[in-house]
C-alpha positions in Angstrom: -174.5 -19.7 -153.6 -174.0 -18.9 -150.0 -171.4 -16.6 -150.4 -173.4 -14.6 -152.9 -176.1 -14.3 -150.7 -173.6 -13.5 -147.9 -171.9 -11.0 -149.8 -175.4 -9.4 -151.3 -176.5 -9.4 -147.5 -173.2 -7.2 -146.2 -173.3 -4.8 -149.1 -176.8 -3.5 -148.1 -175.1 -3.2 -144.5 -172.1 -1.2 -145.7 -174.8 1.2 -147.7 -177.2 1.2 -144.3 -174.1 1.8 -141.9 -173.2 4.6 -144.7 -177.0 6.3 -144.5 -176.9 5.7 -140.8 -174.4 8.1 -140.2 -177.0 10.9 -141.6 -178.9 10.0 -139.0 -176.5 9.1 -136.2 -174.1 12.0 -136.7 -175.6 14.7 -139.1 -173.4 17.5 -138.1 -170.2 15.4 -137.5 -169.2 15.7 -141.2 -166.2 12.9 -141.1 -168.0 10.2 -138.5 -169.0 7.5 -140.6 -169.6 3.7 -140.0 -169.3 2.8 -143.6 -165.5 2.1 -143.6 -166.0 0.0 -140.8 -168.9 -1.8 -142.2 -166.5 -2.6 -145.3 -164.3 -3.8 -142.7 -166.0 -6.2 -141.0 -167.7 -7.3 -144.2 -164.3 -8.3 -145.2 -163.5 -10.2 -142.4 -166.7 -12.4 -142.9 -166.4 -12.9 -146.3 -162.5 -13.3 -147.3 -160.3 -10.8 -149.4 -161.6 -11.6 -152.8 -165.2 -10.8 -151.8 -164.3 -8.1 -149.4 -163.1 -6.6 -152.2 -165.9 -7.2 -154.1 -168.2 -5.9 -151.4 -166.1 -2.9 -150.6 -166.1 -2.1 -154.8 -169.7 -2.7 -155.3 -171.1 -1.1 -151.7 -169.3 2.0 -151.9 -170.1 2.4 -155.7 -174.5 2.0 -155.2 -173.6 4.4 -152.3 -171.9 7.3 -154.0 -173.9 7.2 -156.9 -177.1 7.0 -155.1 -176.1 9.8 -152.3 -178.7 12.5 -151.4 -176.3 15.0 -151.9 -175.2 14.2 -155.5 -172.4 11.9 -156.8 -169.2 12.8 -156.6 -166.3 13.8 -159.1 -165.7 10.5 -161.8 -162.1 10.6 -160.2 -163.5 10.9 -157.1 -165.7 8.2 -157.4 -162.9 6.0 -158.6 -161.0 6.6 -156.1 -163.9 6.2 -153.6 -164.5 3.0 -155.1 -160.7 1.5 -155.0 -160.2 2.8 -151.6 -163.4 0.5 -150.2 -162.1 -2.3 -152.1 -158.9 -2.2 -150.4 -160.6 -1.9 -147.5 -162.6 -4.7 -147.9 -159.8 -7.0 -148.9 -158.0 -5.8 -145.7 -160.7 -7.0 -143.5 -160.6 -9.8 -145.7 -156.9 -10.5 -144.9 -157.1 -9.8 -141.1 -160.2 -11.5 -140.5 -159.0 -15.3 -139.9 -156.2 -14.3 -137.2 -158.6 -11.7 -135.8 -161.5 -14.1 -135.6 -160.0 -16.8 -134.4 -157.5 -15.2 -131.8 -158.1 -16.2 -128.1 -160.4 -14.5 -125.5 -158.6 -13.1 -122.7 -158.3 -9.8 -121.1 -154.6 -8.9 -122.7 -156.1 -10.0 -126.0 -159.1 -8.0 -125.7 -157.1 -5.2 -125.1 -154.5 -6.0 -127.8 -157.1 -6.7 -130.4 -158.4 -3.2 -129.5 -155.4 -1.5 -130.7 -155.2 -3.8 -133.6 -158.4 -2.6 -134.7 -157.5 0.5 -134.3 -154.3 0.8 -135.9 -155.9 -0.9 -139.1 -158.5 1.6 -139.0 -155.8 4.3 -139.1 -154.6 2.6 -142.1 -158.1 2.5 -143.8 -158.9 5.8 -143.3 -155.6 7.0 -144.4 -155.6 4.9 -147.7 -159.3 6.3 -148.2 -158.8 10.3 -147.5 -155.3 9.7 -149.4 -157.0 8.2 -152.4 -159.9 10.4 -152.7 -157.7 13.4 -151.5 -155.5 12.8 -154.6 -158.4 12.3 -156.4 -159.7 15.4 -155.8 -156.1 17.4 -156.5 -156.2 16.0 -160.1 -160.0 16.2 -160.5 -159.4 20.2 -159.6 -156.1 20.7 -160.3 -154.4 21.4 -157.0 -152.4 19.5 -154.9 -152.1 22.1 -152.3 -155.6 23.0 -152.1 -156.6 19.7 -152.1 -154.1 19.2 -149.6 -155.2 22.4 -147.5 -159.0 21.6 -147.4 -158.3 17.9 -147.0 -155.9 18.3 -144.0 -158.4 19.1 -140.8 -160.9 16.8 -142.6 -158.6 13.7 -142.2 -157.7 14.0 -139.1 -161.1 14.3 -137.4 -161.8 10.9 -139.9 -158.7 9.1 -139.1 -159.6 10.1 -135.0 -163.3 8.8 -135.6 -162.2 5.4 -137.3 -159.8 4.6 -134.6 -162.1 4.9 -132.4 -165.0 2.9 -133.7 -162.8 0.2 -134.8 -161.3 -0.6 -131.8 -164.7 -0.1 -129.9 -167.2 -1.9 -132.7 -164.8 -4.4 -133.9 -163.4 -5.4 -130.9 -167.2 -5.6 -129.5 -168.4 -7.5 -132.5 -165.8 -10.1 -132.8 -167.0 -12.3 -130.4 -170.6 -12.2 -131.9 -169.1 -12.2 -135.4 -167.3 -15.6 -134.3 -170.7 -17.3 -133.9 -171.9 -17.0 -137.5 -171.0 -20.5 -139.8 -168.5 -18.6 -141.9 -165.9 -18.4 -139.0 -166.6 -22.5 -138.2 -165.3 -22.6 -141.5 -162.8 -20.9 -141.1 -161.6 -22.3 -138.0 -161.1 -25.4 -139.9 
């Protein structure tokens, strides 16, 4: 039961870190703390249910987004890419949580962080960007519109995973979950 509730509890934070950004960063198009949310939901909760949470999150978010929902490939793709996502902080979270607290660490967790936010951003704009070539029919406008987009999301998620994760793991390593773990 508690890892329903837990799992309930971090979905509505992925989809509030996903409408903060409307508020937080309304004109930069591809900031977003969603991904990160995700993320870190996955590191609380394990990879099955960071899946889970990834799937379930970014599906109630794109379908109930103010500016429409998207393409039903894009949507699909939306949705796997969060679940991947979600297992990944799932799969990283025991080594990340648990690691010691010391300056090099800090600063080698930092670039952790941000390495695997390269890789979830990259596995999201790939997904979604192939999504959207077969959805329109065009690799290489898909490709072409996609390009400049990425790069300013791939930038963004570095940064903020390195900065929020490597801020939040210490306060992350006081909730019951990671005693568990630590077991």
């Amino acid at each position: 039961m508690r890892t329903i509730v837990l799992s309930s509890s971090l979905i509505a934070f992925s989809i509030a870190c996903g409408y903060a950004k409307l508020v937080l960063f309304p004109y930069l198009f591809f900031v977003e703390l969603f991904t990160v949310a995700v993320f870190v939901s996955g590191m609380l909760a394990g990879p099955g249910w960071g899946l889970w949470i990834g799937a379930t999150a970014r599906l109630l978010f794109s379908l109930a987004n103010p500016y429409g929902p998207p393409h039903p490939w894009v949507l699909v793709a939306q949705v796997a890419a969060a679940a991947i996502v979600g297992a990944l902080g799932g799969l990283t979270g025991a080594p990340l949580l648990l690691a010691e607290e010391s300056a090099p660490a800090f600063r080698a967790r930092a670039v952790v962080l941000g390495a695997l936010g390269l890789a979830a951003t990259l596995i999201y704009d790939g997904l979604t960007n192939a999504a959207q070539a077969v959805a329109f029919r065009s690799l290489e406008l898909s490709i072409a519109l996609g390009i400049v987009p990425a790069i300013q999301h791939a930038a963004s998620n570095i940064v903020l995973f390195a900065l929020l994760g490597t801020f939040a793991l210490p306060w992350l390593r006081k909730h019951p979950v990671v005693a568990r773990l630590a077991r």
